[in-house]
N, C-alpha and C positions, 0 to 999 in steps of 0.2 A: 566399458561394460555394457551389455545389455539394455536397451531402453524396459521401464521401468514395465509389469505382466499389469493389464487390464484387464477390469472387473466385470463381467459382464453383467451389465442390469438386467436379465432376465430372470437373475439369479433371485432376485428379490422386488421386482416390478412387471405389470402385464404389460403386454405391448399400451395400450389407451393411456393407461396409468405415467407412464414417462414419457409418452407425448406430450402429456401435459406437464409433468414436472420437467419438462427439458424447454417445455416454450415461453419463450420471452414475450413478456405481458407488453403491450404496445402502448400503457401509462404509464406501469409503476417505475420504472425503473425514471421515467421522465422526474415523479414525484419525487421519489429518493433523493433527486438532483437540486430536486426545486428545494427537499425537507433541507438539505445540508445547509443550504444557503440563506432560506427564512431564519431558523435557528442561530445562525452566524450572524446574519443580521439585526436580528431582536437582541440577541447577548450583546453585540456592540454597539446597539441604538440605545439600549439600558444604561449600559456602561458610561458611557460617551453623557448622559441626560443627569445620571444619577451624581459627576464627577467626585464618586467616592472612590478611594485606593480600595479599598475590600471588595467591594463591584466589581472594579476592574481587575482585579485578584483573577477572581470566580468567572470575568469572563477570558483571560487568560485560560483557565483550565480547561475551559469547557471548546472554547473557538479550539483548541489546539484539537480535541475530539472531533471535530467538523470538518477542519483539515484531512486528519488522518481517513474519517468518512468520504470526503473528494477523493483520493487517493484509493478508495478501495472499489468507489464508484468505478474508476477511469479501470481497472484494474479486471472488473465485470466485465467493459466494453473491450477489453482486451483480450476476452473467452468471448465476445459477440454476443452475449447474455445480458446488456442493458436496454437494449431496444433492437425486434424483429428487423427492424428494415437497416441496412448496415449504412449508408449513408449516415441516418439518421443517430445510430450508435456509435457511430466515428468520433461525429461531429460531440456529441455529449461528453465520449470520453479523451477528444484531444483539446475541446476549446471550454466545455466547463466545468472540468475536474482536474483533467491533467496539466491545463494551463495554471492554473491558479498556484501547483507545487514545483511547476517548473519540471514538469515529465513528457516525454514523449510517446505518446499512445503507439503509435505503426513499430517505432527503433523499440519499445519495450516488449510487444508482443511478441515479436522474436525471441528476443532474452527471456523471454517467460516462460516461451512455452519449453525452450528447452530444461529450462526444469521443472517442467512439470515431465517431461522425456525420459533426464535421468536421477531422478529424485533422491536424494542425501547421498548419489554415488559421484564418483571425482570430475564428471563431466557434467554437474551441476554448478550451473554459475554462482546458485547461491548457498552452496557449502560451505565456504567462509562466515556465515553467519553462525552454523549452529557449530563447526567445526572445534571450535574455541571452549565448547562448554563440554564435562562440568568446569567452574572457572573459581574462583575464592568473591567472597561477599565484600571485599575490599578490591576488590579488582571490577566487577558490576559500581561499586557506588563510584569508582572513580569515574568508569561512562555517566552515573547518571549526572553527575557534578561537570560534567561538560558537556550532558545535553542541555541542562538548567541556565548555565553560564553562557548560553550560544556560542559555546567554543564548536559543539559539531557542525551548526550553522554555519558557520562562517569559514570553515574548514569545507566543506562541500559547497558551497556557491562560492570561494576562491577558482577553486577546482574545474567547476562549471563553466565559469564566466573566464578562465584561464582557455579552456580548448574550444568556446564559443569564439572568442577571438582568432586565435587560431584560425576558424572554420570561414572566421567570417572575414579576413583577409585572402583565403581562397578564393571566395566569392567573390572580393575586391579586383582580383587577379585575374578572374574571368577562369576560373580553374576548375574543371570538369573532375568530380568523384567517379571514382569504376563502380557502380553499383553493382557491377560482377561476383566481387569479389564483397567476403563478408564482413561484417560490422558488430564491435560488441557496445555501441552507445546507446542501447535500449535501457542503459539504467535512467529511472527514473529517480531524480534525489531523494528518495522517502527510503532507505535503506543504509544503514552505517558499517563502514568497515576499516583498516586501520588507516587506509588513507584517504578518507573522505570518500571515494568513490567505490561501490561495489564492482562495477563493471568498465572499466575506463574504457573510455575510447581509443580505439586502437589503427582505426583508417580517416582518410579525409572525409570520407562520406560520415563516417561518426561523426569527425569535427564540424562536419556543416550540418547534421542531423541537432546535435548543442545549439549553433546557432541559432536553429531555427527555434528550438523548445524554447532559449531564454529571450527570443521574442516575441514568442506568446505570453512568454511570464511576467515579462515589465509590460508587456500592454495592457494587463489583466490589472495587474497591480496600479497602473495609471489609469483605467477604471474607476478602479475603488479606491484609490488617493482622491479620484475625482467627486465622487457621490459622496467619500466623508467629508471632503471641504463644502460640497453645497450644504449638507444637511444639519452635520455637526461641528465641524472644523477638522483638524486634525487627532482627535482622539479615536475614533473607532480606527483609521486604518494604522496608528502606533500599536493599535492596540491589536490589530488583525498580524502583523511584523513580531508584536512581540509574543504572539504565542506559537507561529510558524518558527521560530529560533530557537525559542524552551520547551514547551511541553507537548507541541506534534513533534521534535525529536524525540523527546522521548517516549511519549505513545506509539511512536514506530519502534524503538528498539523493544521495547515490551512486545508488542507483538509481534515483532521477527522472530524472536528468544520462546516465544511462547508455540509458535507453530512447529521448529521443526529442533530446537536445542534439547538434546538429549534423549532423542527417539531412536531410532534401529538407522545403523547407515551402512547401504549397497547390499539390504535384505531384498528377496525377488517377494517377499511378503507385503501386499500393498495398504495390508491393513496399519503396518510398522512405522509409517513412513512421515507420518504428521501427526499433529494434537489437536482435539478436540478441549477449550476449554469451556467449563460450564463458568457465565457473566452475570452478575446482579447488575442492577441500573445504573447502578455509577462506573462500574465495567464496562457498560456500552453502549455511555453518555463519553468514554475518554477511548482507552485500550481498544476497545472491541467493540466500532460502530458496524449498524450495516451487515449483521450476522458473522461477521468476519472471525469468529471463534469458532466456526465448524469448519475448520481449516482439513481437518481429516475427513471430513465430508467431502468438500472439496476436491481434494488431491482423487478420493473415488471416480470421481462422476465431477469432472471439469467444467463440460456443459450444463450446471445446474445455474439458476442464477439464483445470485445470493439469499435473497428472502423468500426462496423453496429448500434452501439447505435443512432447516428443522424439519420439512415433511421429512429430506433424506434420511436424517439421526433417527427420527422414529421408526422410519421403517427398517433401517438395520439394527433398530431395538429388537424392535416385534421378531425379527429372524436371529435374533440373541447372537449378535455380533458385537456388542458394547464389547464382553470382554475381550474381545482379540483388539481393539484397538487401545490407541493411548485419549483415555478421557481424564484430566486433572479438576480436580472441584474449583478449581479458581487459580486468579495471577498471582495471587500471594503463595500459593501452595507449588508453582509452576517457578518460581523465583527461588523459591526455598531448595526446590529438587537442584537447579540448574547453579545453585552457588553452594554447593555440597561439598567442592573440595574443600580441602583444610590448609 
């Protein structure tokens, strides 16, 4: 089909006006990086000090938020909207965001951009996510009951760590990938689908592009095995394990479900195409860090970085575009719509 019609910002900004909403601030996105991380660390220096289960309840929920927050960070540096200088945006989004969930910033940019290309039509990689909905409310609680269980966890790092190996006895072999030819192992593991992988890897260059992602990921993680035994023992990074297994699964299916399940699919309508949902503070202390609920902002104007998307929602307020798009008052209202069938 057709790649997806662009919107032309002129239509609703001056030339000056999206210079500046389109340029990448040369701290914040650094802070963003550094906020995910402070927060992550204070929940599990609390946790870890206070050795209450109910503390470590609450920082279970909340760390799984901060997760999902890395993950959308890395995700920015993958539109080059986290820091002007691309070295430097590289680097933030493969070594301290995308490393920490076990993603590949360069293998994902590919895969990404192609849907952002051909958005909810069949040559979108990530169709299969909304493709399924609407779905029955007993069919959703069974996902969440295996995100909670780390059944999806362990489901996707089998998977992972299955064609890292793979990749990484290439390497053993002295075995040259065709980077010629093309690659779909830009999935990053923060997405669910029915067999753990949205995108599997499909060439050697994939298999060895895994590789390399799950060795940034156990270094990351031997980091911070490292820094919770000096400081506290072994409690913060169980406790850093155990919400990357349960509840950043499932804050990613939620907001997979919530961007693009049950919108218009292979409309040349670009307003159709994604959801905007409206987040109260515990929405987007979990679900929706990081502005990541103007996902139909987004999909507009790809080049925007993340914490300029509210300028964007207002200014297609002001030009009285809310209603052509899909705006939902909340996750609870976006769950309801999206488990409709009977």
């Amino acid at each position: 089909m057709p790649a997806v019609r662009l919107l032309p910002p002129d239509r609703f900004f001056d030339r000056s006006e999206w210079a500046a909403i389109t340029r990448a601030s040369p701290w914040r996105g650094i802070w963003l990086v550094a906020h995910a991380w402070i927060v992550t660390a204070v929940l599990l220096g609390v946790a870890a000090w206070s050795q209450n289960p109910l503390v470590w309840l609450l920082a279970v929920i909340f760390v799984g938020g901060r997760q999902l927050g890395l993950a959308i960070l890395m995700h920015d540096a993958a539109h080059g909207a986290l820091h002007p200088n691309r070295k430097i945006n590289n680097f933030l989004g493969q070594w301290l965001t995308g490393a920490a969930t076990g993603s590949d910033l360069i293998a994902y940019r590919t895969y990404h951009l192609q849907h952002h290309k051909y958005t909810q039509q069949a040559e979108d990689p990530d169709l299969s996510l909304s493709k399924p909905f609407p779905t029955t409310r007993a069919s959703l609680w069974r996902k969440v009951v295996r995100d909670l269980t780390g059944q999806t966890f362990v489901k996707q790092r089998r998977a992972q760590f299955g064609y890292a190996w793979i990749g990484l006895k290439a390497m053993l072999r002295g075995e040259a990938a065709d980077r010629r030819g093309g690659t779909r192992a830009g999935t990053p593991f923060n997405k669910q689908s029915d067999d753990g992988m949205t995108s599997p890897t499909a060439d050697l260059a994939g298999a060895m592009a895994v590789t390399r992602a799950v060795g940034r990921f156990l270094l990351v993680q031997a980091v911070l095995l490292a820094a919770s035994l000096a400081l506290y023992g072994w409690t913060p990074w169980l406790l850093w394990i155990a919400a990357m297994a349960t509840t950043f699964q499932l804050y990613l299916r939620v907001r997979n479900i919530a961007e693009h399940a049950c919108t218009t699919t292979g409309s040349d309508d670009p307003f159709t195409h994604a959801r905007t949902t409206r987040a109260n503070w515990l929405e987007r202390a979990t679900v929706a860090p990081y502005w990541v609920n103007y996902h139909a902002e987004h999909h507009l104007f790809m080049g925007v970085p993340c914490y300029r998307l509210p300028q964007v929602h207002a200014a297609l307020g002001r030009a009285g575009k809310h209603d052509a798009m899909t705006i939902a008052p909340g996750y609870a209202a976006v769950l309801r719509q999206v488990t409709a069938k009977a």
